[in-house]
C-alpha positions as CSV (number, residue, x, y, z in Angstrom):
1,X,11.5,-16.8,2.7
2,X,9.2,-14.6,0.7
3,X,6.0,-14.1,2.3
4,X,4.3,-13.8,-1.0
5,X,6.3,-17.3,-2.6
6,X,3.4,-19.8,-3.2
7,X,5.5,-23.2,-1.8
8,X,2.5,-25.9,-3.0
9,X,3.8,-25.6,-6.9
10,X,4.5,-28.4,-8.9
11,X,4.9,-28.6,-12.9
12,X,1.5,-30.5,-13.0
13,X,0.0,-27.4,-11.7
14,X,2.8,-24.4,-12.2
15,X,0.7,-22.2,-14.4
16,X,-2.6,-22.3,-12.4
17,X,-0.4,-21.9,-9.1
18,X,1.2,-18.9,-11.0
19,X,-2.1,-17.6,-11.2
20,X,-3.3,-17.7,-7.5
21,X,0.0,-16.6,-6.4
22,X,-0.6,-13.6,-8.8
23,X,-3.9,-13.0,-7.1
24,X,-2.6,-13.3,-3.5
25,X,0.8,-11.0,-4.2
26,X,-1.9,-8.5,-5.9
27,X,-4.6,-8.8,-3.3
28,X,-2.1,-8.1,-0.7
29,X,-0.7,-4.7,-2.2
30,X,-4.2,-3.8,-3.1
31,X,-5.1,-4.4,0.7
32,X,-1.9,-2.6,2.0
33,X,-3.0,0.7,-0.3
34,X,-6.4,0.3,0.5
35,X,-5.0,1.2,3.9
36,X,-2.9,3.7,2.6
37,X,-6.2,5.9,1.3
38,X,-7.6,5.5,4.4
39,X,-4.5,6.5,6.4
40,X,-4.1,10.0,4.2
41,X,-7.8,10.7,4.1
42,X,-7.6,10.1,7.8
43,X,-4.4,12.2,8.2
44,X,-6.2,14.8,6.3
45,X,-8.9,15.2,8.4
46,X,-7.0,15.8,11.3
47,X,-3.9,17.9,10.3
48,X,-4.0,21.8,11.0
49,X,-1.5,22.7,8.0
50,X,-3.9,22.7,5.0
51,X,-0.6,21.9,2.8
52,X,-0.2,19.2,4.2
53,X,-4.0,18.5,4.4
54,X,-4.2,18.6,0.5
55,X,-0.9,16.9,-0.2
56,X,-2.6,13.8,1.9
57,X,-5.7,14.0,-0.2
58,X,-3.6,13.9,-3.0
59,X,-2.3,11.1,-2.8
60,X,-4.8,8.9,-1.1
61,X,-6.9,9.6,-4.8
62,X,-3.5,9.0,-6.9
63,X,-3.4,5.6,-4.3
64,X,-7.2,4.8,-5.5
65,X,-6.1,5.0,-9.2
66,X,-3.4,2.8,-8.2
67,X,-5.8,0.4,-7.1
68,X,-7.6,0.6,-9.5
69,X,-5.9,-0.5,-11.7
70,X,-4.2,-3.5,-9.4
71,X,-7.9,-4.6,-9.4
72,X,-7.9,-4.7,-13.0
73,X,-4.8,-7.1,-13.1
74,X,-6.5,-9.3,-10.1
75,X,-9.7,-9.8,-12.7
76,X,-7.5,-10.5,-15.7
77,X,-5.9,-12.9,-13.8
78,X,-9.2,-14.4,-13.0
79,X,-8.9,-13.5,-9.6
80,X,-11.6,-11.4,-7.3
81,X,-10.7,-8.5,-6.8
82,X,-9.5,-7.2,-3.1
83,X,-11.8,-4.6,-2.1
84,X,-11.8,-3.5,1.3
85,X,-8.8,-2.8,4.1
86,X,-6.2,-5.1,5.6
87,X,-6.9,-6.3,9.5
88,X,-3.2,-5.2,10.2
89,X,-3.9,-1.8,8.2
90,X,-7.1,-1.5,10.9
91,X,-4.8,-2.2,13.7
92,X,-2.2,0.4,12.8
93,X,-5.5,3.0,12.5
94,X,-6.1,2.0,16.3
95,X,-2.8,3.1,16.7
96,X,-3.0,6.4,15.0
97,X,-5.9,7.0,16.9
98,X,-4.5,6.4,20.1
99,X,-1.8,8.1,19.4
100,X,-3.7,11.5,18.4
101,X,-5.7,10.7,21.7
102,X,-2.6,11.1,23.4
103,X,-0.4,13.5,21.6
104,X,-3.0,15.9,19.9
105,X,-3.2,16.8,16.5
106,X,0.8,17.7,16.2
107,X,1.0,17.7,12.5
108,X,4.8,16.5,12.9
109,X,3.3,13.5,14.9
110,X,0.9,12.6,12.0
111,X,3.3,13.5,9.4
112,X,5.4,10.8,11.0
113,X,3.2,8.6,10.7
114,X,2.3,8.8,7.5
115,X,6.1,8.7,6.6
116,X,6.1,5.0,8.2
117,X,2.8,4.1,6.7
118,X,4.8,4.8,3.6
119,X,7.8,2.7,5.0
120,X,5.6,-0.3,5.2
121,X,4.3,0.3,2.2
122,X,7.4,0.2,0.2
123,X,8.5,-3.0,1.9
124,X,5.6,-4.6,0.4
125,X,6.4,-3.6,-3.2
126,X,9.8,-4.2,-2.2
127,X,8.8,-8.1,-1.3
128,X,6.6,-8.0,-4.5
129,X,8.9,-7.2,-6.7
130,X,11.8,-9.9,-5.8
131,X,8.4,-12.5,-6.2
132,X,10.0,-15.0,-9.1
133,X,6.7,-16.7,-9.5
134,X,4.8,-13.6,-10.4
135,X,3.5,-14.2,-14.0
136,X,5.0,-11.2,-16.5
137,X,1.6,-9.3,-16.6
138,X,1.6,-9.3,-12.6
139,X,5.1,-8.3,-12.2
140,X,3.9,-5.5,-14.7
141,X,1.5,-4.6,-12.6
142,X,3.8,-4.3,-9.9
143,X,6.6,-2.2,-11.6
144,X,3.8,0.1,-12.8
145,X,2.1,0.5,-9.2
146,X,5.8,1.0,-7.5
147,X,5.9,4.0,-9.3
148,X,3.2,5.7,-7.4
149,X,4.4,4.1,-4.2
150,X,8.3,5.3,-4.6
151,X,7.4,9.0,-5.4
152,X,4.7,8.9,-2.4
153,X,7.8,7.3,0.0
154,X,10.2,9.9,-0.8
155,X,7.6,12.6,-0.5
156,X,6.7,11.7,2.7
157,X,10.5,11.1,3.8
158,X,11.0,14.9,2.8
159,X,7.9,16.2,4.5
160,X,8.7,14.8,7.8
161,X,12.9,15.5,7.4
162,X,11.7,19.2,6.4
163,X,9.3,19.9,9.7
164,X,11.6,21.3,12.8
């Protein structure tokens, strides 16, 4: 089933169920890169390879203009717009921290987990993007925001394949 599939539609109230459905798929992705930001600014901060350091700052602000503009297409749809970081995003920090408690600031560890932030990432768009009751301006919003999220997945895949 499609976590993001809205199952209390009917025709009497199809197009405003279309709307929060919109909200909630957008909210969702908006929460999930929220996390992202906060997982590269984080990775950042505690690499030793200032490459990689400013590759990860890179795209945690090329993630914000993402947002940005996902928030834009939560107001339009007369939606609030999410603002702060998912509670399973927060969890996986804990984890990242833990881990770098344990292992150090190994770039290759925190380049690997960045590449499955990414991974989790992308199967969120992925979901989004098969969501048939996504109105045509949220699905827009989607296909535009994937772009971002694509070329930030494969950069990440080939960062951590390229490290010995």
């Amino acid at each position: 089933m499609n976590e993001f599939r809205d199952t209390s539609a009917s025709p009497a109230n199809g197009a405003e169920n279309r709307t929060a459905s919109d909200v909630t798929v957008l909210n969702t992705l908006i929460a999930t890169l929220l996390d992202s930001i906060e997982g590269y600014q984080k990775s950042a901060e505690n690499v030793e390879n200032p490459r990689f350091a400013e590759l990860f700052n890179e795209r945690a602000q090329e993630r914000q203009q993402v947002v940005t503009s996902l928030q834009a297409a939560v107001a339009e749809a007369g939606g609030t717009p999410e603002d702060d970081a998912s509670t399973l995003g927060s969890m996986h920090r804990v984890f990242v921290d833990l881990k770098s408690a344990v292992t150090g600031t190994d770039d290759k560890a925190i380049v690997n987990e960045v590449e499955r932030g990414e991974d989790y990432l992308k199967e969120k768009f992925e979901t989004a993007m098969r969501n048939t009751d996504l109105s045509a301006r949220a699905q827009a919003a989607v296909n535009e925001a994937w772009t971002s999220v694509k070329a930030g997945h494969d950069q990440m895949s080939q960062l951590k394949h390229g490290i010995a």
